[in-house]
C-alpha positions in Angstrom: 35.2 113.2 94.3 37.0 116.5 93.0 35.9 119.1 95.3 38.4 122.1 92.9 41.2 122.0 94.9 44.3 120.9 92.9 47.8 120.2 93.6 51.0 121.0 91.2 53.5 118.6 92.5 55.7 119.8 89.7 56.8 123.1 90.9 57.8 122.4 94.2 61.8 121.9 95.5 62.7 118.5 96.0 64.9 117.6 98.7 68.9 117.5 97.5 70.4 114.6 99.2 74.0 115.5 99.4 77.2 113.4 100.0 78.7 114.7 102.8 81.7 112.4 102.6 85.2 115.3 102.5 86.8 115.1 99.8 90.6 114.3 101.2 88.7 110.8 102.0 87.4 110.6 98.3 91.0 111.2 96.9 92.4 108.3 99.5 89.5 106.0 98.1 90.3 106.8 94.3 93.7 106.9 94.3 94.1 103.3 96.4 92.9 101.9 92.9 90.2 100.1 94.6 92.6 98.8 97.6 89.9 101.0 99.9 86.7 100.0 99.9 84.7 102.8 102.1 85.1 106.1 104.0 86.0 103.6 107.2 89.1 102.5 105.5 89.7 105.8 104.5 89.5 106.9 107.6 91.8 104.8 109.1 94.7 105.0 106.1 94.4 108.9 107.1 94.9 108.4 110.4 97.7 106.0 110.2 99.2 108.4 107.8 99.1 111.5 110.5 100.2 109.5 113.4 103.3 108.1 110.7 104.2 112.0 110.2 103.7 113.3 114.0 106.1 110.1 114.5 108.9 110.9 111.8 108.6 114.5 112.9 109.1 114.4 116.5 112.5 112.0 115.6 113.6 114.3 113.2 112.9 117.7 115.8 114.9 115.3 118.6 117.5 113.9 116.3 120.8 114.8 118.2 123.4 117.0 116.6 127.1 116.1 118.1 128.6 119.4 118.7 130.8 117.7 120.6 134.4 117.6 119.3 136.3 113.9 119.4 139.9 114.6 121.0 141.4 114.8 117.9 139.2 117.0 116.7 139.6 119.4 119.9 143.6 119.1 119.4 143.2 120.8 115.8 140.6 123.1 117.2 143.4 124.5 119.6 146.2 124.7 117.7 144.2 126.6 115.0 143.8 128.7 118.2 147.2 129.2 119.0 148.1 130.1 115.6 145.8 133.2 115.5 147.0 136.2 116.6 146.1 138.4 119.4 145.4 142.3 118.8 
């Protein structure tokens, strides 16, 4: 039952189905040499990773200095003081 009318399938756009995974997960997931199964894991390792850095960072920004001076060190501190003239 051909009633003229014709199709051309072959000429049309076919739909792209892209991978929307990032590509920072694909780097975790090849470089764990297989240890990572999926972009869960991924996820996750990524994660852990950023909370480890927030962690080291805010210990390293708090991370006390001493400037206080023991009492032996204050005694040198003055006498060094003492020996420096006045104008």
């Amino acid at each position: 039952m051909s009633n003229g009318v014709e199709f051309d399938f072959d000429n049309e756009p076919r739909a792209v189905v892209q991978d929307k995974t990032p590509a920072i997960v694909k780097l975790v997931i090849k470089l764990s040499g297989g240890l990572i199964k999926d972009s869960t894991q991924a996820n996750y390792v990524l994660l852990g990773f950023v909370v480890l850095v927030v962690v080291l960072s805010f210990f390293l920004w708090t991370k006390e200095t001493s400037n206080e001076l023991t009492p032996q060190q204050l005694e040198v501190y003055i006498q060094n003081m003492n020996n420096i003239p006045l104008r």
